[in-house]
N, C-alpha and C positions, 0 to 999 in steps of 0.2 A: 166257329167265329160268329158273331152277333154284330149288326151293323144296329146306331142308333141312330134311324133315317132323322129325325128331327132334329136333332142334335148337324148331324151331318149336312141337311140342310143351311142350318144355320152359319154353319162354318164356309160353307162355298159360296155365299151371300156374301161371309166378311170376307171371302178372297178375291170376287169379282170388284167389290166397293173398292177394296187396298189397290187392285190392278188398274182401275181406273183413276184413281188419285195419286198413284204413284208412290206410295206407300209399303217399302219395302217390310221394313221391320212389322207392320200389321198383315200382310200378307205370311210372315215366315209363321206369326200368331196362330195366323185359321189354318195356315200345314197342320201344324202338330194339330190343333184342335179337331183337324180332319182323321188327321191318322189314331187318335183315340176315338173317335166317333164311328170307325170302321176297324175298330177293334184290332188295328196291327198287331200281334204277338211278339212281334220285335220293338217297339214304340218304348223308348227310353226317356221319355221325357225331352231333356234340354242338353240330350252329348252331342247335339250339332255346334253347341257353343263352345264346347271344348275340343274341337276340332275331331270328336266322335273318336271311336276306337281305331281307325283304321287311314286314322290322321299320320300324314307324311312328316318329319322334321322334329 
């Protein structure tokens, strides 16, 4: 697994900014950006919008 420190920086930067302004939807943004930027193997992109695989209902 390959972390892209730069790139990952960049991403905790726009999570700290989103946390401070209260900015949900920009914060859920630098997740995912984070979790490809630290190279997740499970990182599917955007199934937390669809209530992910292991979605209840």
């Amino acid at each position: 697994m390959t972390i892209n420190h730069p790139l990952l920086r960049l991403a905790q930067q726009k999570a700290r900014d989103a946390r401070q302004n209260g900015d949900g939807a920009k914060w859920m943004e630098a997740n995912e950006e984070m979790k490809r930027a630290a190279g997740m193997p499970w990182y599917r992109g955007n199934s937390n919008k669809r209530g992910g695989e292991h979605a209840m209902g």
